[in-house]
N, C-alpha and C positions, 0 to 999 in steps of 0.2 A: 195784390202783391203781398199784402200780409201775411192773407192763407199759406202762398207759396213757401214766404220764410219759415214760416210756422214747418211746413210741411218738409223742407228744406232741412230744417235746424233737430226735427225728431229724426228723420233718415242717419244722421251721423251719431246722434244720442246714442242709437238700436246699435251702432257700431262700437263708439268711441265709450259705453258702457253698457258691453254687451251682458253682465249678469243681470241686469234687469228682465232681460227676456227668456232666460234660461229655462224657466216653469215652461216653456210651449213646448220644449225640446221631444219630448213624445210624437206628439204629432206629426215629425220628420224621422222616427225611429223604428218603422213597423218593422217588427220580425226581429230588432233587436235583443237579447237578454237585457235586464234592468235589474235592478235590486242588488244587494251585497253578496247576496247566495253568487248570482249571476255575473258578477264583475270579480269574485273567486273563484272559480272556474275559467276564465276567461285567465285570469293570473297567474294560475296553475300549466294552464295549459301554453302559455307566453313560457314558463318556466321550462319545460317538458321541452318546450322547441328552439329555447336558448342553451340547453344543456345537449342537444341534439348537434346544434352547431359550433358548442365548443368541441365533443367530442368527433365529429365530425373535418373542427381544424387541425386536431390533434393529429388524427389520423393522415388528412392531408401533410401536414407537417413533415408525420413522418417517412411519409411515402416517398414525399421528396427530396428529403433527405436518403433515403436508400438509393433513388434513383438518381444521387448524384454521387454515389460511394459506387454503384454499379457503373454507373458513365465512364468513371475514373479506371475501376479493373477493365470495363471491355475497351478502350482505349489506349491500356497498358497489356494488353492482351494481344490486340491488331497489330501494334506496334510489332509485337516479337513475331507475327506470322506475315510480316509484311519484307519482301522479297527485295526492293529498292531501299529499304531504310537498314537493310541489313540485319533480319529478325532472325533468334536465334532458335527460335520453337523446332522441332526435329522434323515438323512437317516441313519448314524452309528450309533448311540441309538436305534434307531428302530430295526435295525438288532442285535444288541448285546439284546434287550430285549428276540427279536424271538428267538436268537441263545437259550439261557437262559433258555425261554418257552420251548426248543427243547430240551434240555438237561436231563431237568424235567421231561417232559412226558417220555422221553426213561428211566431213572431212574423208574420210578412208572411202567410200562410196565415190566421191569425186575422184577421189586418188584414182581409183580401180577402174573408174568410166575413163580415164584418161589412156591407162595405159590399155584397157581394148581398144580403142580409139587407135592407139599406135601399134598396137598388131595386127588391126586391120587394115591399116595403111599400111602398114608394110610388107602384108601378103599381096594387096592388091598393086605393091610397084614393083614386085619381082619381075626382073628380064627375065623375057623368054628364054632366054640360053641358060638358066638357073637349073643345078639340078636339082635330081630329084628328092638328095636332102633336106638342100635348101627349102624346096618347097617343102617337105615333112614338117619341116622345125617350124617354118612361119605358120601354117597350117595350127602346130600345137601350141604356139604361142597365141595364138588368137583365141585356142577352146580353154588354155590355162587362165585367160586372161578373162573371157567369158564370164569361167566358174569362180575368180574372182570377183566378179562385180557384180552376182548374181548372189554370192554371200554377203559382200558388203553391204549391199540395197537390204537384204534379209535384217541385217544388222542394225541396218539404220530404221527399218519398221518396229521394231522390237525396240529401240531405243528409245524413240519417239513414241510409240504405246507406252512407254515404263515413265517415260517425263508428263506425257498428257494425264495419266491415271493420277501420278501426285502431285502435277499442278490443281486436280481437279481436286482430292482432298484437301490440299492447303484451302482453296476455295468454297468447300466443304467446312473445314471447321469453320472459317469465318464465318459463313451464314447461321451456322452451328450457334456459336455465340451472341450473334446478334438476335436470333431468336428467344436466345434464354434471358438475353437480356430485354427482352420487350415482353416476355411471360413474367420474370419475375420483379422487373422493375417497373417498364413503362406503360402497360395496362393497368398493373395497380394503381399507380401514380392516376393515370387519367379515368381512371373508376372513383376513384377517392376525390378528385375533383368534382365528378358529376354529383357525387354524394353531396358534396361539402354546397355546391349550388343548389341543389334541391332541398336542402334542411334550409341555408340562407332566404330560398323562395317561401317557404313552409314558414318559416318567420316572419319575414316581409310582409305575407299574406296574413299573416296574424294581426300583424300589428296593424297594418293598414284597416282591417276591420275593428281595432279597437284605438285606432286612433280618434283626437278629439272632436270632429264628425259626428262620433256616437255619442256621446258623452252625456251624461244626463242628469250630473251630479252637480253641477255647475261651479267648478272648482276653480276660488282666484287664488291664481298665484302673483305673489307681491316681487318675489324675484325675478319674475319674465319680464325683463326693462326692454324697453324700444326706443328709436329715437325716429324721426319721418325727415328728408327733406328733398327736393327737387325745385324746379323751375319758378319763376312768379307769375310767369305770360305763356301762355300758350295761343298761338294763331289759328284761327280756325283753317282749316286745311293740314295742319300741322301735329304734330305730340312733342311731347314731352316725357323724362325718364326720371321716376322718382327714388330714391335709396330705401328702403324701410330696412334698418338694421335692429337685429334681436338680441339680446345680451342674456344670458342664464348668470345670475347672479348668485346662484344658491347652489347647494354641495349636492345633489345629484344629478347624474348626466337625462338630461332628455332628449329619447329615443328620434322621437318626430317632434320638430315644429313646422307650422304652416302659418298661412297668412290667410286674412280674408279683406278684401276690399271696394270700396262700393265707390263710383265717380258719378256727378251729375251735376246740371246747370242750379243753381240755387232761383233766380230767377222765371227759367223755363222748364221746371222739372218734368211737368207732365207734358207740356207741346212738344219738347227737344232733346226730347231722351234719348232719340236716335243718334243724335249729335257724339255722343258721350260713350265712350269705351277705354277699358284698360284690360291690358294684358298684364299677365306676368311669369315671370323667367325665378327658378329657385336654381339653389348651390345644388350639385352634385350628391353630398351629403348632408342631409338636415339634422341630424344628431350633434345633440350641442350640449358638450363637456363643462364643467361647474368654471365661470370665471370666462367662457369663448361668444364669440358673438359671429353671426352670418349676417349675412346682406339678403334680401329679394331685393330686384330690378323692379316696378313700377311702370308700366311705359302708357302714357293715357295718350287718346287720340280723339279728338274735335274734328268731326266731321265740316265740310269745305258753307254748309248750309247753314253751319250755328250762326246766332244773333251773338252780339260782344252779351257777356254775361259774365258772372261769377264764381268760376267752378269747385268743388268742394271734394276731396278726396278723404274721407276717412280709412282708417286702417286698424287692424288688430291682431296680436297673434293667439295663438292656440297651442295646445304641447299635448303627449304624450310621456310618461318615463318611464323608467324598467320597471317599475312595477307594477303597472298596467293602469295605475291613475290617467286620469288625462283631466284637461281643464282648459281657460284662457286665462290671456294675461290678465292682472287688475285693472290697468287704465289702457288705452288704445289712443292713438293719434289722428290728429285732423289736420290740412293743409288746406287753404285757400288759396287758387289761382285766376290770374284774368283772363276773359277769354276774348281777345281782340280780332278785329275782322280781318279777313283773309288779306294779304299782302296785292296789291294793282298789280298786274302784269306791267312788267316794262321797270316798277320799282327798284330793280335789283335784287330784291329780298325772295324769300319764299315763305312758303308756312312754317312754322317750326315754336319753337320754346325758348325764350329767352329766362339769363341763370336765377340764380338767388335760392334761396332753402326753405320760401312759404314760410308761412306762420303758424308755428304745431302748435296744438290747444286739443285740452280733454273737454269733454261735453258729457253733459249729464241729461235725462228726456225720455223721452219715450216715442217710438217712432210709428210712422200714421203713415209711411211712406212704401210703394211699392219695388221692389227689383227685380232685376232680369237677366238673363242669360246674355243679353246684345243682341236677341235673335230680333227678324222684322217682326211687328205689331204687337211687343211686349208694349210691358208698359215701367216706369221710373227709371232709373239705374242702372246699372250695370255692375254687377261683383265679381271680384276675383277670387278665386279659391286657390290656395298656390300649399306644397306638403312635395314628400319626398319622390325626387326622382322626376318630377316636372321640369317641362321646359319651353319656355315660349307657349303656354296652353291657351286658350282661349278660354272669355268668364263662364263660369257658372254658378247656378244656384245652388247649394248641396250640402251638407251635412252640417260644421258647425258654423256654416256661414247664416242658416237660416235660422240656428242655435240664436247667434249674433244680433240676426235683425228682428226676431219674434216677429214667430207663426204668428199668433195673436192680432201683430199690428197689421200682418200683411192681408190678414184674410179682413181684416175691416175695411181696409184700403180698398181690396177687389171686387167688394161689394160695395162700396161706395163707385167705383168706376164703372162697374156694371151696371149700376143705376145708374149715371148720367149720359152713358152709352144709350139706354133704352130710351 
């Protein structure tokens, strides 16, 4: 049991004062640049692609800004070609004249279809005792009345071709306009956004590979304050959700903060490792302004097979800033919970985490202890690695997490297990 605590009490040391292991940090960095030469370059080139994305906003900026000064003219433009609202553009007069002209003719056309209609009835009820006048005149009244209604019809096709032709222009320039406004405003507009996200990626990607992962300088900063608290009891079968809040106390913004965190039984480190997992959930944006502070979520889970034990959550943060430093914070936090046995069916209760904010405490050590991904047949812990744009991710081992725990300790740990394996 001694060993254990022993072994227990280095695992959170490696976390809760992680510059002590910083010197291993190579050995997790292959292929990264190192040196001052190499982390100026790297500065240079952060710079190059922050100035890419301002002038890249700019331009966004102003794109859409044109494209709401154009929105406004082809809206104030449609209006006057628009036929129901009463637009005054000469294409809408033109067309309301033709419509007009069209209306007319078709009126007269009916007119004229009416009266052969009534010349042909009235030639066809002539009495027979009718002379031969008579018949003449009805006769010429039907061919008069004909070549009426065979011009009117003429009239009304010609009217109607003269009002389609400038309904079709009015419909013309509309399209007309609506083209010039999507050549000159709203492709620009959505060209300048694809820009504006592809220089933001081109950044993103920057940073993230010089985020504190790589880091090798082992930089505390005394202004990266934290505070930890969540649950006192966690039931096995259950979790628990812990708060780890980050505060940037000092006057430059930093770009990335992340977290790193490692859970495990203090008791059963090496039997019931499997027992033990935490996730974690970050904010949306992890950039944090001088004087702001962000939350990560914490969420540990106690597998239904733990024995009651003592479980132990250290924590730590890490940063990035504009200027392509990066580091951790000075002191990290530790939380102790208990880990009680699974709730009896029929009790009422279920597994779960009952409240209270643990008892935060800095540890000083050196750590002898193994971590893991949470995968089957690892072996110690399990850590969280939490940075921007995460969300609910599952743990792993990686960059300034294993900064945190030192290479150093873990590879003595894995060759002591590997021996007692053998």
């Amino acid at each position: 049991m001694k060993m254990r605590r022993v072994l227990a009490t280095a695992v959170a040391a490696a976390v809760t004062t992680p510059v002590v292991f910083l010197a291993a940090a190579p050995a997790f960095a292959d292929g990264k640049p190192a040196g001052a030469a190499a982390r100026q370059d790297e500065k240079q080139t952060i710079g190059a692609l922050r100035e890419a994305v301002a002038a890249a906003q700019k331009a966004f900026d102003e794109a859409g800004a044109a494209r709401e000064a154009g929105e406004r003219q082809l809206d104030a433009d449609l209006d006057k070609l628009s036929v129901s609202q009463g637009g005054t553009h000469p294409l809408v007069i033109a067309y309301g004249e033709a419509r007009k002209a069209a209306d007319a003719a078709a009126a007269a056309k009916k007119e004229a279809d009416g009266k052969l209609a009534a010349a042909e009835k009235a030639l066809a009820e002539l009495p027979a005792e009718a002379t031969q006048e008579q018949k003449d005149a009805a006769h010429k009244a039907v061919d008069d009345a004909r070549k009426a209604a065979g011009e009117a019809a003429t009239a009304k096709t010609a009217a109607d071709t003269k009002a389609s032709e400038a309904g079709k222009a009015l419909s013309d320039e509309r399209v007309r306009l609506v083209q010039v406004f999507w050549k000159d405003y709203q492709k620009p507009h959505e060209d300048a956004q694809k820009s504006l996200d592809a220089a933001k990626k081109a950044l993103a990607d920057a940073l993230t590979e010089a985020t504190a992962a790589n880091c090798t300088d082992g930089t505390k900063n005394p202004d990266l304050v934290s505070s930890l608290t969540g649950p006192k009891k966690i039931a096995a079968g259950g979790s628990g959700v812990f708060t780890f809040r980050v505060t940037n106390q000092g006057t430059a913004r930093l770009e990335e903060v992340a977290v790193d965190a490692l859970v495990f039984g203090m008791e059963r480190i090496e039997q019931d490792h499997k027992n033990f997992t935490v996730t974690s959930s970050s904010p949306a944006d992890t950039s944090l302004a001088p004087g702001k502070s962000i939350d990560f979520k914490l969420k540990v889970a106690i597998g239904a097979a733990a024995k009651a034990d003592t479980g132990v959550l250290p924590v730590v943060a890490r940063y990035v800033d504009k200027g392509v430093s990066c580091g951790i914070a000075e002191k990290g936090h530790q939380v102790t919970f208990t880990v009680t046995k699974p709730h009896k069916p029929g009790s009422g209760s279920t597994g779960g985490s009952t409240g209270g904010n643990g008892n935060t405490t800095q540890q000083g050590g050196q750590s002898n202890t193994p971590v893991t991904n949470g995968t089957s047949g690892s072996t110690g812990g399990t850590l969280a690695k939490t940075g921007a744009g995460s969300s609910t991710m599952p743990i792993a081992l990686a960059g300034a997490a294993a900064v945190a725990l030192g290479a150093g300790a873990m590879l003595v740990v894995r060759r002591r297990r590997t021996g007692a394996d053998a």
